[in-house]
N, C-alpha and C positions, 0 to 999 in steps of 0.2 A: 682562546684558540680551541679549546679544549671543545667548549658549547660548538662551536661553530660545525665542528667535525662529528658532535653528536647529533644537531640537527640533520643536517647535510644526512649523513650515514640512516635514523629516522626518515626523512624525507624520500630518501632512493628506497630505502626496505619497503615504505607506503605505495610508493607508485609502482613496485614491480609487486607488491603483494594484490591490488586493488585490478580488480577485473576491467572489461572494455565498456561493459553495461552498470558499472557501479552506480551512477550515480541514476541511469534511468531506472534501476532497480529500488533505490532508497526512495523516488519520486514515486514510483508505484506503491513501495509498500506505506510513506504517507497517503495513498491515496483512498487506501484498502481501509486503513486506521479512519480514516474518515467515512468512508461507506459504512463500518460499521458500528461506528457513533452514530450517523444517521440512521441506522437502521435498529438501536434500542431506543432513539429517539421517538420511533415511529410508532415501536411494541410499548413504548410508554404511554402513548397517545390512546392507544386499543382503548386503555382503563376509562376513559371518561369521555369519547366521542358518541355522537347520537348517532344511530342505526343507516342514518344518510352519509353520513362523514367517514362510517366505518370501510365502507365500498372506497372512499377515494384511499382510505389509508392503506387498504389491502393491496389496491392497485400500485402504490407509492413505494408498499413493501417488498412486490414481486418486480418493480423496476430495480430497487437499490439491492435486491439479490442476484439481478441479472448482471447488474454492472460489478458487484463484488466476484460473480464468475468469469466475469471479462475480466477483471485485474488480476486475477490469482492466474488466467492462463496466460496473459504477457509476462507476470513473473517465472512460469514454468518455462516459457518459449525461451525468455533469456538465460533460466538455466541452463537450459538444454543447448543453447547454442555456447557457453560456456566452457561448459563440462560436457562435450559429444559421446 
């Protein structure tokens, strides 16, 4: 009985602590984590591409830094809608 009432009591403290955007927020900031795996993926490629290849990697870098700015501002936007 005891568990039951600690989950239960756990389980309400979670759902009133946990925001309206929790979970779209944890998906963005996986998503961020992977932008920027791709994106030392890409500075690791710099070392050993040939001078042709280099152009497409720059290009590839200035797309996954645009899309890393797109994610950090959905994560701001849902702060701010959070916390006004």
């Amino acid at each position: 009985m005891l568990r039951i009432i600690t989950v239960l009591l756990l389980m309400t403290v979670s759902a009133v602590a946990l925001h309206d955007n929790t979970f779209a927020v944890f998906e963005l900031k996986e998503e961020l984590q992977m932008r920027y795996i791709n994106l030392w993926e890409l500075f690791q490629q710099l070392e050993y591409v040939t001078p042709e290849q280099r152009e497409i990697v720059y290009r590839e870098i200035e797309h996954i830094r645009s899309e890393i700015q797109h994610i950090i501002d959905q994560i701001l936007a849902h702060d701010k809608h959070e916390h006004p």
